[in-house]
N, C-alpha and C positions, 0 to 999 in steps of 0.2 A: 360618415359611414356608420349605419347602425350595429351593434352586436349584442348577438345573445348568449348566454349560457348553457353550457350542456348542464342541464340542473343537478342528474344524478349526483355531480359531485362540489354542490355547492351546499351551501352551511343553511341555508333555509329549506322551507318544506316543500319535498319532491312529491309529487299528482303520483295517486298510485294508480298501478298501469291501465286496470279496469276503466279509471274515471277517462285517461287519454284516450283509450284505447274507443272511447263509445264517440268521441269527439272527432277521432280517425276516420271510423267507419259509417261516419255519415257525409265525408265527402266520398262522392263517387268519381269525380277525377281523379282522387289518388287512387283508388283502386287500379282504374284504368292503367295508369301512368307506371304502377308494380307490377301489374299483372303483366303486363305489354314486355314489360324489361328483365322480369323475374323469368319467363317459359322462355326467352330468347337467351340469356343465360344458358339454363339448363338442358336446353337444348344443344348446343353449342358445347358443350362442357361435355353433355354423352357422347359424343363423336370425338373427341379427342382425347377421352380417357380410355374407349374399348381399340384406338390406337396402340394402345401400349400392351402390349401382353403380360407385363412383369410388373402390372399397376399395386398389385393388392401384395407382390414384395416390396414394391417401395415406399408403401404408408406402413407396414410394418416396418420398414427400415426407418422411416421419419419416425413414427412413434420409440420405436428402441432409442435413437440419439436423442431426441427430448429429453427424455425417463431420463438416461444417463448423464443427460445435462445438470437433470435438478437437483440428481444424487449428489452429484457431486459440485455447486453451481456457486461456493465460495472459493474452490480452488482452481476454477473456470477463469471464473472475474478477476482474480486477484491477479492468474494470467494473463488477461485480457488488458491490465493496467498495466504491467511490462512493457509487453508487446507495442502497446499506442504510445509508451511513453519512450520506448529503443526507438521509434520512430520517427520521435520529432514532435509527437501531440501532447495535451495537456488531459487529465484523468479528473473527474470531479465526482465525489459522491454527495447525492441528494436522499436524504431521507423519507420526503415527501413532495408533493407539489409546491410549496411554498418556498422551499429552501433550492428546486431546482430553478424557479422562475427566479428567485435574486441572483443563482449562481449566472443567469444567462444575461439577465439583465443589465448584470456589474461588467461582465464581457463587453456588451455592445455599446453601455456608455467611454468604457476604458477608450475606445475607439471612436470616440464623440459620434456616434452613427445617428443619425433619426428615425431610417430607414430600414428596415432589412426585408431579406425576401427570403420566401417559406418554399418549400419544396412541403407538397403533403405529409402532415407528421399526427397519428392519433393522438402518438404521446403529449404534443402541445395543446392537443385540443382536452385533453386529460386536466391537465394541470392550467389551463386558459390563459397559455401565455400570453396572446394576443392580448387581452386584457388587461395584464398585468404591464404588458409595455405600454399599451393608451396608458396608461394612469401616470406611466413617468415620462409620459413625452415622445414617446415610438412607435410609430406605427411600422406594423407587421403586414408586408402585404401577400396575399395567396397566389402562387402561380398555377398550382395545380386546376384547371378549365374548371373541374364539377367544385372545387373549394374555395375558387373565383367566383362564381356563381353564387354559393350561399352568401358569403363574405357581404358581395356588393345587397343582397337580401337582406342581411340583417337576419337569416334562419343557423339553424344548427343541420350537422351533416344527418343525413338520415341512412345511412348507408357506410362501411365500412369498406369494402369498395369504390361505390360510385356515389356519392357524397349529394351528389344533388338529383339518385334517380326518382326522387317524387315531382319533379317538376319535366314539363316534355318542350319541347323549342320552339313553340310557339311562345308561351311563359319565358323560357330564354332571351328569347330577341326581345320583350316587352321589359324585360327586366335593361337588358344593356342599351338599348334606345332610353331608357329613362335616366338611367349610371353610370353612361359611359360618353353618351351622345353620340352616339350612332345612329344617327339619322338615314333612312333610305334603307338599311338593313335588312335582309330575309332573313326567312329562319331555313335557310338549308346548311347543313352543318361546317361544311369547311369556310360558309361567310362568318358563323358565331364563331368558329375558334380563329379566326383570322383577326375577327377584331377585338379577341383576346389578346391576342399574338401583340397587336401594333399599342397595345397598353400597355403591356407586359415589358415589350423591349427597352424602352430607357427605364424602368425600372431594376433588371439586369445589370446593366449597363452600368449604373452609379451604384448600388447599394456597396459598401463598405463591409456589410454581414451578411453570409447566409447561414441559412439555420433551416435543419434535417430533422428527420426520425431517422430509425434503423431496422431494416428489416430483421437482417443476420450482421453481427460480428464472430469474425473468428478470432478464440484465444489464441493458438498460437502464434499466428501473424500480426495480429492486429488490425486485418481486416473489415474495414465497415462493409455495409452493400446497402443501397435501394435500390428496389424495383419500381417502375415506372413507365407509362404508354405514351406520354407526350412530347419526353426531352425537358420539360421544366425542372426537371431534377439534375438533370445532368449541368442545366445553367447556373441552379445554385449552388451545385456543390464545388464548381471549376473556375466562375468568376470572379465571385467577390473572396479577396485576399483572407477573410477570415469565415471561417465554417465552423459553426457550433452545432454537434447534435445529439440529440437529446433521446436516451433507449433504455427503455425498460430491462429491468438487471435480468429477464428472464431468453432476452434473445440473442445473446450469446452462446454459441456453438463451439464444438471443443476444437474443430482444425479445417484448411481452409477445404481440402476435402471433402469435405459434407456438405459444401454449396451441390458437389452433382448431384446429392439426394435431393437437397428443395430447390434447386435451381429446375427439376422436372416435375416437382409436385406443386409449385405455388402457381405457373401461370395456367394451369391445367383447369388448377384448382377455383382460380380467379376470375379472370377473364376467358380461360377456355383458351386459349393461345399455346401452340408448342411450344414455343419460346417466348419470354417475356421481349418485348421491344428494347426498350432500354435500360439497362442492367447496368448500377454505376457504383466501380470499386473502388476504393481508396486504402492508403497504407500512409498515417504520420501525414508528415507534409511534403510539397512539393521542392526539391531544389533544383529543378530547370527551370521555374515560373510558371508549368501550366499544372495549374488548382491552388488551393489555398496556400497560405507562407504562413499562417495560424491556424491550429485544428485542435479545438478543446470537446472532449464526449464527455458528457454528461450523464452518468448513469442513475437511474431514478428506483426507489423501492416502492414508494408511497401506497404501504400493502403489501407488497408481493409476498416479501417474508411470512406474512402472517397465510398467507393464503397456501405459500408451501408447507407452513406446516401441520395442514387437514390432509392426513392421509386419500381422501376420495379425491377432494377439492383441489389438490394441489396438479392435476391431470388439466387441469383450466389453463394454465401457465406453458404448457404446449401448443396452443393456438397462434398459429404463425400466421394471421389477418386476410386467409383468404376469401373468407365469407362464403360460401359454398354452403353453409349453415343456414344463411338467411335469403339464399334463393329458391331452398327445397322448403322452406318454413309456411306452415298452412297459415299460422297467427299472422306472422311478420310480411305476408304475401297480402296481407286484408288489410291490416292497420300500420302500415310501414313503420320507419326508425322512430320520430320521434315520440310516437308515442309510449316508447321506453323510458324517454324521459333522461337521455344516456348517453352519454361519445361510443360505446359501444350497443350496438342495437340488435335486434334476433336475440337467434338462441345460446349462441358466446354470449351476450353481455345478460343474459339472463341468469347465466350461474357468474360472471366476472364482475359484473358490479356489485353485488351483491356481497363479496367477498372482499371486495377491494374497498368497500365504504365502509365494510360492518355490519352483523345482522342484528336489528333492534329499530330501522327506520322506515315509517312505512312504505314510502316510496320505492326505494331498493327492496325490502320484503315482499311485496309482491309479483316481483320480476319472475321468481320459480316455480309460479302457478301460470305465467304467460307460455303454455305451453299443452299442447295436447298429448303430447310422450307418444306420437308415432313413431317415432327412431330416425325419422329421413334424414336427420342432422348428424347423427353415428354416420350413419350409412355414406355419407359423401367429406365425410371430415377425411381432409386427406394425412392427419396427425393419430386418428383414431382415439382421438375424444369421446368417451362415454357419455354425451352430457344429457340422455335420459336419465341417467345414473346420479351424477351431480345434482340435475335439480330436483329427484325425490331424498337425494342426503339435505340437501338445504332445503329443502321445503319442511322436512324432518327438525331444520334446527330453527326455524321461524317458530315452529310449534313450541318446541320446547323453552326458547327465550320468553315468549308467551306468558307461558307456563309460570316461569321464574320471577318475572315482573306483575306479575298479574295476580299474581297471589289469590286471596279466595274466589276473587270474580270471573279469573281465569278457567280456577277450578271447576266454577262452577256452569263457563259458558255452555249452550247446549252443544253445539256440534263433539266440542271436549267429552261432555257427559254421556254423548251418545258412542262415542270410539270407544270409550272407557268400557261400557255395558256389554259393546260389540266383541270388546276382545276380552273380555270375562267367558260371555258366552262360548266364543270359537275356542275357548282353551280347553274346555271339559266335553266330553262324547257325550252325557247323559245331557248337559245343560244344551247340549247343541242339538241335540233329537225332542226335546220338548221344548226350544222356540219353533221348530218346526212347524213341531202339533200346533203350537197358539197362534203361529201364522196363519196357518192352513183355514184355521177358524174365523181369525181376526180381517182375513182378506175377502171373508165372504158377500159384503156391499161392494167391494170394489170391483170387484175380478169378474170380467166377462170374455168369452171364447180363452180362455188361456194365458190372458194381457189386465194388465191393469192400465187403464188409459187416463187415469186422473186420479193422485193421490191428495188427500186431505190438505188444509191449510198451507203453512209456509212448505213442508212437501211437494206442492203442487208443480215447481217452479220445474223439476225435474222432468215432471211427463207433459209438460207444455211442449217439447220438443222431442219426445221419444216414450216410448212403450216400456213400463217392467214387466216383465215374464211372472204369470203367478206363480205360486209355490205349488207345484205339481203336488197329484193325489196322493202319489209315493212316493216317499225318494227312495235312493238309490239302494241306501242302507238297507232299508225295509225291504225292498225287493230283493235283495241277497238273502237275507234271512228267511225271505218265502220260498225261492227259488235251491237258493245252495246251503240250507242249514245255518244254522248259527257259530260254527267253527272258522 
């Protein structure tokens, strides 16, 4: 089975988005295949949000328990370690990706496994577990239908939700008639999740380990959850006698309580659903026999820390994975996931990767310019995520990193040189009314009926696709002064 890497978080050089992005959008099946999946989303998601009357209190209330998660989010976890371990489970800290892949690894060998099965988890696909068990002898297999699909591709998910929506089912059945042998197969949907289904079962069946993400844990319980539309999560987390899952230190919630806040805003938020389908809680481990009789979490930083501690930045780490983000996205609706380059794709991983790899690489550095700063992504965040917000402060510290590295050449780049002038000018009234006057003079080849329709040299690139407004006869100033005196 072939695999690939989500590059953003590999140690070689990541495409910066531009270059993917141009590679994207010249296939026109993918468009189709987003565009088709992205309006039926959104569609579906407005009807079931103007349901709720008390919608825009309960993202304020999601946003408040985040905030006060992070406030306080070492005396959360440190509860959180209690609670799983009053319970019977085992507690593990990972510093980074590397250190959580052996923590899991050492697990599944301890247990001589070959095998284990995946209930969809970002955070593995983060850290690339899968990879890391091929190389010692394990194969990790997907049960999630859209994470089964890539898997058997040999692709990376494109979607933080629906993992495989750049492909449609015709591409489906052509994929599992080559990967699965399913011969005779249509592509109407409940044949392809059927002959999911009948691969999937004896793998169930025998695997020794399963291995999770986590949406929410609760500290005072010690409550895990996933959320999930198929039941594959509910097989991996209840079957196989050992369960390892692996959760970002920042989705931990302080009591079990506050599942009724996002237990209403996540499937709303996601899938458009009132209810999430299958909802799977756990506490420690099982002593009647039904679910695991080992249950080690695994909690992972790799970044996070650092990212709490940007005051702006640190608003990222409230993103509870519903992607609602990347459905109203005008960029991420044209050039879908991969061309982020990312396990996180749109406009979440466009301030999250970036933060979580470090700003200085160019691949991740230009993640915060992948955006046209409409707000749609505020606007439907059901955490209330600022992340127009985020990615003009990180677009602000690419600049300056720049700056610092770059030393005289940086200094002296043009667009540098021209902010620089730009904001000399804007800072003083007298220097600001006589660029005026020079424009006013300076624009006189170009400027016809009111418009400039084609500026000079590398300039030009701007009114290839749009009009600048000349610089009127008089501005505004000047007309006060004719009109209302000089006072």
């Amino acid at each position: 089975m072939k695999v690939k890497t989500p590059d953003a978080f590999s140690k070689g050089k990541t495409p910066r988005f531009e270059e993917s992005a141009k590679t994207a959008l010249a296939d026109t099946q993918l468009r189709r295949n987003l565009g088709k999946a992205t309006k039926t989303i959104r569609e579906k998601r407005k009807v079931v949000v103007e349901e709720m009357p008390d919608w825009e209190a309960l993202r304020e209330a999601g946003r408040s328990l985040k905030e006060r998660t992070l406030r306080h989010l070492d005396e959360y976890l440190e509860q959180l370690e209690e609670s799983v371990t009053r319970a019977g489970g085992h507690v593990h800290w990972a510093r980074d990706a590397d250190e959580a892949n052996r923590i899991i690894t050492s697990i599944v060998k301890s247990h001589e496994a070959e095998e284990i099965v995946k209930v969809k988890s970002i955070a593995t696909d983060e850290t690339k577990l899968n990879e890391h068990l091929e190389r010692e002898g394990i194969h990790a297999f997907e049960t999630d239908l859209a994470e089964l699909i890539i898997q058997l591709a040999g692709e990376t998910s494109s979607h933080i939700l629906v993992p495989a929506i750049h492909k449609n089912r015709a591409e489906i059945r052509e994929l599992f008639v080559r990967e699965l042998g399913a011969e005779g197969l249509s592509d109407n949907p409940p044949d392809l999740a059927n002959a999911a289904r009948l691969y999937l079962r004896k793998k169930f069946l025998s695997a020794k380990v399963g291995v999770s993400g986590a949406n929410f844990a609760a500290a005072d319980t010690g409550t895990v959850c996933v959320v999930e539309s198929e039941g594959n999560g509910r097989m991996c987390t209840t079957l196989p006698p050992v369960l390892v899952t692996l959760m970002g230190i920042e989705k931990v919630i302080p009591s079990w309580r506050d599942f009724e806040v996002f237990m209403q805003l996540l499937p709303r938020s996601s899938t458009a659903e009132r209810m999430n389908p299958y909802t799977s809680f756990w506490t420690g481990v099982s002593e009647s026999g039904d679910g695991p009789r080992e249950f080690h979490l695994v909690l992972m930083d790799n970044g996070r820390t650092d990212v709490l501690a940007d005051e702006i930045g640190r608003q990222t780490l409230n993103c509870i994975r519903c992607s609602a983000c990347l459905n109203v996205c005008p960029v991420y609706e044209r050039v879908g996931g991969h061309a982020y380059n990312s396990v996180y794709p749109g406009p979440i991983g466009a301030i999250l990767t970036p933060q979580l790899v470090g700003i200085g690489k160019p691949g991740p550095d230009s993640l915060p310019y992948a955006s046209s700063l409409c707000g749609a992504c505020y606007e439907v965040c059901p955490v209330k995520i600022n992340i127009p917000q985020v990615l003009i402060h990180l677009r602000g510290k690419v600049v300056r990193k720049k700056q610092d590295t770059g030393g005289l050449k940086s200094k002296l780049d043009p667009e540098n040189v021209a902010m620089q002038a730009v904001a000399k000018v804007f800072s003083d009234p007298e220097r600001f009314e006589q660029a005026q006057k020079l424009a006013r003079i300076g624009q006189w080849p170009l400027a016809r009926n009111g418009s400039i329709h084609r500026l000079p040299g590398r300039l030009a690139g701007w009114t290839e696709t749009r009009d600048l407004r000349a610089v009127p006869e008089q501005s505004f100033r000047e007309w006060w002064k004719t009109n209302r005196g000089t006072n």
